[in-house]
N, CA, C and O of each residue as an XYZ file, in Angstrom:
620
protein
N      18.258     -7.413     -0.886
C      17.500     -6.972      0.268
C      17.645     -5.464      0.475
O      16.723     -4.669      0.659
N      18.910     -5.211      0.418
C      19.262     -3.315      0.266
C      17.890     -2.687     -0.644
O      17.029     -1.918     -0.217
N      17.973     -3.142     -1.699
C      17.290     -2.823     -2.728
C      15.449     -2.891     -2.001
O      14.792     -1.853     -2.077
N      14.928     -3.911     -1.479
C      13.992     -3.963     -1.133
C      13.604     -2.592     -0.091
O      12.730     -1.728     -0.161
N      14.451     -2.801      0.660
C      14.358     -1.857      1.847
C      14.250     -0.461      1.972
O      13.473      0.277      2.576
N      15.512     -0.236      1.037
C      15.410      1.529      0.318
C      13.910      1.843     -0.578
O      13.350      2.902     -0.294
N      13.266      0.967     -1.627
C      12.492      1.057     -2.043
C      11.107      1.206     -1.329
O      10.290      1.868     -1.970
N      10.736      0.769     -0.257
C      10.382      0.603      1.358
C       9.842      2.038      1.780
O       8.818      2.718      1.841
N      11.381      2.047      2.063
C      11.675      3.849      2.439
C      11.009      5.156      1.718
O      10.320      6.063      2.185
N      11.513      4.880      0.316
C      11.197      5.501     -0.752
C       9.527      5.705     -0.781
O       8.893      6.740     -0.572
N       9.037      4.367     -1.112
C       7.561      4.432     -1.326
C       7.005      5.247      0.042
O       6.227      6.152     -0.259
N       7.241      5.107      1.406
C       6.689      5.459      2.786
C       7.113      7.008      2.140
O       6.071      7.589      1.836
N       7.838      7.507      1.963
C       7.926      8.915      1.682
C       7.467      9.619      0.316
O       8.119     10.501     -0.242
N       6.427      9.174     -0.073
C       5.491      8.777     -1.436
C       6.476      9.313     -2.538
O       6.196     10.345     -3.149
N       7.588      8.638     -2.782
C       8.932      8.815     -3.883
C       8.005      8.858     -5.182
O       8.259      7.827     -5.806
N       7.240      9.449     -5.719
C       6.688      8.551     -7.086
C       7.717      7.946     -8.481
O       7.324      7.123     -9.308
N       9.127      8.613     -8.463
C      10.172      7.408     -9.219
C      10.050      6.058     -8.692
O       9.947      5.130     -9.495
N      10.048      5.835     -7.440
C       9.771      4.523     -6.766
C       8.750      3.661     -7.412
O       8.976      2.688     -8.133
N       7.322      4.257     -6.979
C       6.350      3.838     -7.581
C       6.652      2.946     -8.961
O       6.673      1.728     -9.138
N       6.961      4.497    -10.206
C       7.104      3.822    -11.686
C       8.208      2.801    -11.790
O       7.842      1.927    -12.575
N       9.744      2.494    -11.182
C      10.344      1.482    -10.811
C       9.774     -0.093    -10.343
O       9.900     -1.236    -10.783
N       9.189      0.457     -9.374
C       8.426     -1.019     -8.928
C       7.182     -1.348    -10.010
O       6.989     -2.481    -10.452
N       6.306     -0.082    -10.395
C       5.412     -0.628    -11.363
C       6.024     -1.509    -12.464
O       5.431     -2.518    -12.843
N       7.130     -1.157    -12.946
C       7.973     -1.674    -14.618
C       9.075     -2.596    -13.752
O      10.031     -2.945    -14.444
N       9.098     -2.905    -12.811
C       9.664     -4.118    -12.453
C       9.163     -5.366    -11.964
O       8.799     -5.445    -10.791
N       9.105     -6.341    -12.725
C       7.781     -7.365    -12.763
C       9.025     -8.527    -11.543
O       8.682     -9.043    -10.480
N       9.956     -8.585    -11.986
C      10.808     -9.042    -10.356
C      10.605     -8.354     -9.142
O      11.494     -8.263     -8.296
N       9.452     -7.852     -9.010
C       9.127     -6.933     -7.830
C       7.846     -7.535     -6.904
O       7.355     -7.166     -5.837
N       7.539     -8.664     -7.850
C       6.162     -8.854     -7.070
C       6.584     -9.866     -5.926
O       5.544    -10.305     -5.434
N       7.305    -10.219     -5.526
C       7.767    -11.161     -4.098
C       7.993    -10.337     -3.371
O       7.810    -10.534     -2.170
N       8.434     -9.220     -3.804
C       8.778     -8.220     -2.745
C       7.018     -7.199     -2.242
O       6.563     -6.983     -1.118
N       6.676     -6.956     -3.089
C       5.551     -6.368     -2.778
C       4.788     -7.303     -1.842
O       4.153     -6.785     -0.924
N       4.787     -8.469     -1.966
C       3.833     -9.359     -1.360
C       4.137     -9.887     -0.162
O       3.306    -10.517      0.491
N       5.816     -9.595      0.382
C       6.483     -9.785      1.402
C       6.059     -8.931      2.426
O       5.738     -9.210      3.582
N       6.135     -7.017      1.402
C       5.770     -6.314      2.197
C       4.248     -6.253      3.150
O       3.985     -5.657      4.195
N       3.735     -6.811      2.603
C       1.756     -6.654      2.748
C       2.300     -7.902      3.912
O       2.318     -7.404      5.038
N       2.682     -9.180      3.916
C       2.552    -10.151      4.875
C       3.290     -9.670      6.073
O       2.997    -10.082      7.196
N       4.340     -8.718      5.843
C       5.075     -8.279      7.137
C       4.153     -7.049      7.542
O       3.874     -7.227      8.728
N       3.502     -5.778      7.045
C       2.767     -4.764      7.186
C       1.733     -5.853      7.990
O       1.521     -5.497      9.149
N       0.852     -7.481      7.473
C      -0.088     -7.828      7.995
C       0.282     -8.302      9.201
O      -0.600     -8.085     10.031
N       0.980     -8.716      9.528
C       2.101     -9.177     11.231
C       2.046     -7.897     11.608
O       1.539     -7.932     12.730
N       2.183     -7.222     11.437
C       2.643     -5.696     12.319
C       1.221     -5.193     12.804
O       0.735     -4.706     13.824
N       0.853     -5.527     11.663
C      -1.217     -4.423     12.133
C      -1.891     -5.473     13.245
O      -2.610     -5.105     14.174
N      -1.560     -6.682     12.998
C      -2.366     -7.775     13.376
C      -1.500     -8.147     14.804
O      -2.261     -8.577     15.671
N      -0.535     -8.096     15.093
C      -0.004     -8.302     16.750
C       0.147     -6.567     17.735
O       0.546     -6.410     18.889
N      -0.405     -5.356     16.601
C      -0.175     -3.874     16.827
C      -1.734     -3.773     17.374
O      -2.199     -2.982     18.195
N      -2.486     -5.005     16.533
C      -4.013     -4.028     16.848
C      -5.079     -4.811     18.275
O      -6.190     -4.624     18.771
N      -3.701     -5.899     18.506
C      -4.157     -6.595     20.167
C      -4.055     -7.854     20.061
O      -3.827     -8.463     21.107
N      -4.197     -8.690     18.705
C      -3.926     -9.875     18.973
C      -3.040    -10.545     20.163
O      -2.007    -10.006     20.560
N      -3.500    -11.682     20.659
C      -2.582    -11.583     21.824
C      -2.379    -13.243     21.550
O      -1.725    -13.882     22.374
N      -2.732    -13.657     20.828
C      -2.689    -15.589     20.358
C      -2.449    -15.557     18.960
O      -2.561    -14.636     18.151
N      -1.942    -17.262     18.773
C      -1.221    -17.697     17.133
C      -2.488    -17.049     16.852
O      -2.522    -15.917     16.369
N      -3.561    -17.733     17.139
C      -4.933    -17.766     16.023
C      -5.091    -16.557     15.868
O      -5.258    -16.418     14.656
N      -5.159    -15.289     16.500
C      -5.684    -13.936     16.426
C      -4.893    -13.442     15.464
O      -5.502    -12.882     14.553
N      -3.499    -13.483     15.367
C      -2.541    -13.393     14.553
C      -2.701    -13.470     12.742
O      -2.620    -12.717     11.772
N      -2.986    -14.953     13.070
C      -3.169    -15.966     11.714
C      -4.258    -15.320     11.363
O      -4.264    -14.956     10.188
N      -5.267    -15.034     12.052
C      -7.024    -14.828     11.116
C      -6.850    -13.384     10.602
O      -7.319    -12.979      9.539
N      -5.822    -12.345     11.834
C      -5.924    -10.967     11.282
C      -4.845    -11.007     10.189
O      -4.798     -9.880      9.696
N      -4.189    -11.614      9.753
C      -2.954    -11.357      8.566
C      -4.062    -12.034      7.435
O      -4.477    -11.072      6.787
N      -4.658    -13.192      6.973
C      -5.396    -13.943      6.345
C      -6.518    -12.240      6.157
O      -6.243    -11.267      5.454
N      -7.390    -12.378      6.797
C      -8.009    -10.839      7.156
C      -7.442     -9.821      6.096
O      -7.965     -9.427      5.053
N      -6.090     -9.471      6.718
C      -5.735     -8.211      5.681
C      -5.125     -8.655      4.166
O      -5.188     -7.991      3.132
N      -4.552     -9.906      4.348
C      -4.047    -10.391      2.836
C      -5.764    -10.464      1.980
O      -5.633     -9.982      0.854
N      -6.510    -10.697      2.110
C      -7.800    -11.015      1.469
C      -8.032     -9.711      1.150
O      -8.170     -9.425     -0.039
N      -8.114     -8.695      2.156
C      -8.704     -7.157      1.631
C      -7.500     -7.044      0.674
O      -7.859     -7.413     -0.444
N      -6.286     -6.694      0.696
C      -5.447     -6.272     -0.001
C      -5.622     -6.392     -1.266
O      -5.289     -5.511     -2.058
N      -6.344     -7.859     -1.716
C      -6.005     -8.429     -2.757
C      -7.229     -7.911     -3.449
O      -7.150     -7.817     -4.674
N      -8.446     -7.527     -2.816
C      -9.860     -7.519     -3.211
C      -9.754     -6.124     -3.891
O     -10.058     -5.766     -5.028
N      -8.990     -5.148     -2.362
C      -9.035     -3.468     -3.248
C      -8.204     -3.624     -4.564
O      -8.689     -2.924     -5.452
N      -6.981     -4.402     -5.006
C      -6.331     -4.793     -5.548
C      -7.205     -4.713     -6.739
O      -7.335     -3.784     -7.536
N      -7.808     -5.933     -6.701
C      -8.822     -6.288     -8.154
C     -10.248     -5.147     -8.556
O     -10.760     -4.840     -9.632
N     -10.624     -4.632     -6.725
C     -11.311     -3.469     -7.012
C     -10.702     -2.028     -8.213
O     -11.141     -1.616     -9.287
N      -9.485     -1.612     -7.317
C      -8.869     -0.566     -8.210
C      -8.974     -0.791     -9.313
O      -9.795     -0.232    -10.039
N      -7.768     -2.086     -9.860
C      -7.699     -2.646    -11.271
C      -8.878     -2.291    -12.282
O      -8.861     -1.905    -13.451
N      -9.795     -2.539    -11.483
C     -11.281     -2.850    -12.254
C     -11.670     -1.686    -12.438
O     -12.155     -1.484    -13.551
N     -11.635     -0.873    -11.774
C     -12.725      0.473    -11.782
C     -11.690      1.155    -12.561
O     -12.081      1.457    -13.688
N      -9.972      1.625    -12.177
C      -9.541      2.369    -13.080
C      -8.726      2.234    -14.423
O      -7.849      3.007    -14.808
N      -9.314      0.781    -15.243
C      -8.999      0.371    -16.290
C     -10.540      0.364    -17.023
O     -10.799      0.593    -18.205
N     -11.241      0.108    -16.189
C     -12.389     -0.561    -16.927
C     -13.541      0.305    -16.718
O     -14.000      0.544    -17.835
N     -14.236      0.897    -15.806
C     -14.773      1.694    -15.382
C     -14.514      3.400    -15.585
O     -15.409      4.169    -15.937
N     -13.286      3.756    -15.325
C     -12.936      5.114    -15.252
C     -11.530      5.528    -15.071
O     -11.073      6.088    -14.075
N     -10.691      5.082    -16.482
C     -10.163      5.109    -17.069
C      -9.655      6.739    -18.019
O     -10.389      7.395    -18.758
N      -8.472      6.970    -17.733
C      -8.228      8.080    -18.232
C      -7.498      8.042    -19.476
O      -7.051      6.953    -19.835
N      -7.338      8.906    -20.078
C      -6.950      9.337    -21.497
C      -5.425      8.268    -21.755
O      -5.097      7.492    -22.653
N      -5.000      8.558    -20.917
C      -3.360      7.639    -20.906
C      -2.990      6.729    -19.881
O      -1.857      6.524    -19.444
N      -4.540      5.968    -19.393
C      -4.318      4.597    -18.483
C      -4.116      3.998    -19.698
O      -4.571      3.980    -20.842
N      -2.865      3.291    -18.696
C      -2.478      1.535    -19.109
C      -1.862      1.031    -18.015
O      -0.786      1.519    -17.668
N      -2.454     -0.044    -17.284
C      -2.210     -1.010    -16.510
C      -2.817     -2.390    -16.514
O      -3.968     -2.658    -16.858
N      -1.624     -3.479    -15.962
C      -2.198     -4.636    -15.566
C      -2.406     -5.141    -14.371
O      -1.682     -4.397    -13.708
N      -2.986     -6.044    -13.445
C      -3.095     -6.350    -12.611
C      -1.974     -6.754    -11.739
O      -2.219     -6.961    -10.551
N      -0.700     -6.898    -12.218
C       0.522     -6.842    -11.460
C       1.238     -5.256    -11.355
O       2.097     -4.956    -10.526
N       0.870     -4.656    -12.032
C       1.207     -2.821    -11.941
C       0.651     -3.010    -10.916
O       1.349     -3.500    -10.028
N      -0.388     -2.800    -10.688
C      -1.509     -2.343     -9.536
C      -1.186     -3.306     -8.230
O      -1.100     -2.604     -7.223
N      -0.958     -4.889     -7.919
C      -0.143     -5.762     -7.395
C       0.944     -4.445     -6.247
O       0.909     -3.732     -5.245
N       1.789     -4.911     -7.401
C       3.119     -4.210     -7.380
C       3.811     -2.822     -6.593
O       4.882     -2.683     -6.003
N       2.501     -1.728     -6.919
C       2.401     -0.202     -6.568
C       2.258     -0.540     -4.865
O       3.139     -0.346     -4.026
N       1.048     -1.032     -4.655
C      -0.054     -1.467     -3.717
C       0.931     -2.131     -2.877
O       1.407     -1.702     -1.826
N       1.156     -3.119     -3.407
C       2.303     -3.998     -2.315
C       3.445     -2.931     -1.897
O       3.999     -3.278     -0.853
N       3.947     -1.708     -2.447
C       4.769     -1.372     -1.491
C       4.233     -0.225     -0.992
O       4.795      0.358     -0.065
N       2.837      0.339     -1.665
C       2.706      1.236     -0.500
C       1.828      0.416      0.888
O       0.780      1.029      1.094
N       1.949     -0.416      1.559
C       2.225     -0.763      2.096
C       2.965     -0.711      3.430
O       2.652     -0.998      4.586
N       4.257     -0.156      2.737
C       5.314     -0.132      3.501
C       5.276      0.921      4.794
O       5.894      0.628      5.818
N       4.697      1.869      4.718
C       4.648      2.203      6.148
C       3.817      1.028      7.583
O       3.957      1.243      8.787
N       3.034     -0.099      7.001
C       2.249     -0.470      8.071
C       3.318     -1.862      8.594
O       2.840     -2.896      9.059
N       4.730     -1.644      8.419
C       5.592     -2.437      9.070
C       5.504     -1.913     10.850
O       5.350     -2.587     11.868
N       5.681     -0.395     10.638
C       5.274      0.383     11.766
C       4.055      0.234     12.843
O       3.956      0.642     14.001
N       3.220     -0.464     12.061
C       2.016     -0.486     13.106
C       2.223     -1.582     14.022
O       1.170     -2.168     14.272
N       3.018     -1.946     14.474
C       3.793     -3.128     15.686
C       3.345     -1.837     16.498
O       2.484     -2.177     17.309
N       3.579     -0.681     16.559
C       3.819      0.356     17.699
C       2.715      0.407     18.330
O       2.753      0.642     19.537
N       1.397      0.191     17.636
C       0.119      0.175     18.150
C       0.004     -0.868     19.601
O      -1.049     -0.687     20.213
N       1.038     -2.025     20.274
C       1.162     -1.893     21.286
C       1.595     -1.333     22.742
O       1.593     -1.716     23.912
N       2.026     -0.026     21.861
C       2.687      0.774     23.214
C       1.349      1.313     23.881
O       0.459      2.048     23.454
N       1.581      0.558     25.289
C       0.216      1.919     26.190
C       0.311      3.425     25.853
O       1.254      4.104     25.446
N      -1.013      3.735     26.165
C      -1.104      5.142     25.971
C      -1.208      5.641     24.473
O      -2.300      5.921     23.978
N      -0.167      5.726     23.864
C       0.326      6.311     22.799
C       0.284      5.091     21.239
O       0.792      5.502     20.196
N      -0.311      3.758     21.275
C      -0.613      3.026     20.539
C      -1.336      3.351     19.850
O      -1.018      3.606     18.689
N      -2.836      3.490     20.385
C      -3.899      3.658     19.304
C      -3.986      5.161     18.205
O      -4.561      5.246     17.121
N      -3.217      6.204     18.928
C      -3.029      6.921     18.019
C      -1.918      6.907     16.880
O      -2.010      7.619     15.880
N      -1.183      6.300     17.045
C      -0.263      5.865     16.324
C      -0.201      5.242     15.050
O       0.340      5.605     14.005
N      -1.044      3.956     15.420
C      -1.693      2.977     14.390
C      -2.382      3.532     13.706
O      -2.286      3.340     12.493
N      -3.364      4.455     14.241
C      -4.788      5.465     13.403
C      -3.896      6.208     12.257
O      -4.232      6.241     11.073
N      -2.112      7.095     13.046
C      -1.741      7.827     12.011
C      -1.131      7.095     11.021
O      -0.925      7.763     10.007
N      -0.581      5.344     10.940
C       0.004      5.403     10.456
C      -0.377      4.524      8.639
O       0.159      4.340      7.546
N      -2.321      4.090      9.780
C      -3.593      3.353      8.761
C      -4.024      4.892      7.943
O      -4.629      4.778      6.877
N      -3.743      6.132      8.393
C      -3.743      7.149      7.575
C      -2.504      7.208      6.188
O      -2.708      7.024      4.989
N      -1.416      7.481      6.793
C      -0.301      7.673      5.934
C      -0.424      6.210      4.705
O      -0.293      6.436      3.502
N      -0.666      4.868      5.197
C      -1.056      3.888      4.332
C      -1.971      4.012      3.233
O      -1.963      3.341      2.201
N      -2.998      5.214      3.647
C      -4.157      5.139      2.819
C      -3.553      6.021      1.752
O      -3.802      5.741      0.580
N      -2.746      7.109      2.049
C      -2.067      8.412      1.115
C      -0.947      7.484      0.336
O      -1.078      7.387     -0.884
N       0.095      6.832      0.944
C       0.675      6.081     -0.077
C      -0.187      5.341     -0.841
O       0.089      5.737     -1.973
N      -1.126      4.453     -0.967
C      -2.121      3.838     -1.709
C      -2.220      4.781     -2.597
O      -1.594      4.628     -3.646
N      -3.190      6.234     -2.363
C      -3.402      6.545     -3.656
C      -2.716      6.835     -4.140
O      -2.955      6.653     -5.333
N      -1.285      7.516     -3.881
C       0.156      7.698     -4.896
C       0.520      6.363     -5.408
O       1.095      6.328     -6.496
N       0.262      5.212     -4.763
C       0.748      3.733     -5.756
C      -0.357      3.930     -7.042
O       0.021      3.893     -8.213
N      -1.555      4.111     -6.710
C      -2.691      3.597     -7.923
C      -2.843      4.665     -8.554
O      -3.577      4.306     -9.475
N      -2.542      6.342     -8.767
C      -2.180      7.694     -9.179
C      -0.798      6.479    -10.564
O      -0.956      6.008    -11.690
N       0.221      6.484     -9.690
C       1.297      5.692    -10.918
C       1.234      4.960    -11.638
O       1.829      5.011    -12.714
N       0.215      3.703    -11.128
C      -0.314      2.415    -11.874
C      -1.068      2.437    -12.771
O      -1.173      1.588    -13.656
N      -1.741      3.516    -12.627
C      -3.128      3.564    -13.885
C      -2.374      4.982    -14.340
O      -3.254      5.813    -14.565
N      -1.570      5.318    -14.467
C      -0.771      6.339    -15.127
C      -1.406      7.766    -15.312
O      -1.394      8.517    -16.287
N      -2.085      7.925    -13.791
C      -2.775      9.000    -13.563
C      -2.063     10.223    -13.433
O      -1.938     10.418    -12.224
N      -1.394     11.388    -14.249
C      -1.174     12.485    -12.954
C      -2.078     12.753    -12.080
O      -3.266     12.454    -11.958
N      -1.061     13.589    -11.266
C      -2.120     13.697     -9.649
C      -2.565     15.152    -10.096
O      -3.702     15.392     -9.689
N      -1.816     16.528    -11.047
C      -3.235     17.273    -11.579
C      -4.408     17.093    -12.205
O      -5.144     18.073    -12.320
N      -4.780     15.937    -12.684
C      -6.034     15.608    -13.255
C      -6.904     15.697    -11.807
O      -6.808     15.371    -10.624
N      -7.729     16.303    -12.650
C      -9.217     16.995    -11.567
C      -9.948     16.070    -10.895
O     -10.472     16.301     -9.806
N     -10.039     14.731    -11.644
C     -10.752     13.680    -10.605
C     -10.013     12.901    -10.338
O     -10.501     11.790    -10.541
N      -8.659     12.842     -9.827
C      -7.975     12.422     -9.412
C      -7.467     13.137     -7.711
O      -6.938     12.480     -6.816
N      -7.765     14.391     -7.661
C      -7.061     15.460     -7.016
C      -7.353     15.026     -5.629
O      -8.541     14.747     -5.467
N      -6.747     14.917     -4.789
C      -6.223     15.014     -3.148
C      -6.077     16.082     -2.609
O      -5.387     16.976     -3.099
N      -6.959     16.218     -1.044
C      -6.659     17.182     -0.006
C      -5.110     17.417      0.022
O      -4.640     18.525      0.278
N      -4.418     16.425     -0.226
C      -2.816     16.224      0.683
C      -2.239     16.183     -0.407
O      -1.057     15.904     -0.204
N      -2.519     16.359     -1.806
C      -1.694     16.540     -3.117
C      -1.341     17.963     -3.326
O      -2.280     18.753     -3.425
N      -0.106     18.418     -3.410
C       0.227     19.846     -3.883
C      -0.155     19.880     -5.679
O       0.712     19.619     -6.513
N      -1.352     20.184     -5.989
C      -1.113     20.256     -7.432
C      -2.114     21.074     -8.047
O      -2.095     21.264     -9.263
């Protein structure tokens, strides 16, 4: 669990050793998938649910997208647009994805009055920037390649 948690940490602070660790660790995918169901509890009782059912439909909700951008990425940057030194499989990409993730444990906060909805907004931001540093590692992108390149990438 140490191990899960630091890795957690790591990925939320876009570690990219993290990343290639969890990518080449195929004992990683319970954990990635832990993270997305606890990130989906957090967004889903953060973004107002106030009942089981609202709960249940918004976690179901985000496990379904997860899995879709999942097979989206996979698809487009193996198969579609693919760089000189991609190689990935659909558990790389799994794997990356499932822990960047890890900041939307945080979005529980999205019930504080006042100061919720901006919160959640920054933290469905920071989620989206770890994402592309998970799928940058998975499809074995550097982040200087030109069509790869990010506002928020130093490169």
């Amino acid at each position: 669990m140490k191990t899960l948690f630091r890795r957690m940490i790591a990925a939320s602070r876009l570690d990219v050793q993290t990343y290639e660790q969890v990518e080449a660790d195929r004992a990683s995918n319970a954990g990635a998938v832990f993270i997305v169901v606890v990130a989906s509890i957090a967004a889903a009782i953060g973004s107002g649910a106030r009942d089981f059912a609202g709960v249940i439909s918004g976690i179901i909700v985000l496990l379904l997208t997860w899995l879709v951008w999942v097979g989206l990425t996979y698809f487009i940057g193996t198969r579609l647009l693919p760089g000189p030194q991609t190689h990935a499989d659909i558990g790389e990409v799994l794997r990356t994805t499932g822990f960047s993730a890890s900041p939307g444990v945080l979005r529980i906060f999205g019930l504080l009055p006042a100061v919720g909805l901006p919160i959640f907004i920054g933290i469905t931001v920071w989620m989206l920037i770890t994402f592309v540093v998970a799928i940058l590692q998975a499809l074995d992108q550097p982040a200087r390649d030109a069509h790869w390149r990010c506002v928020f990438w130093d490169g």
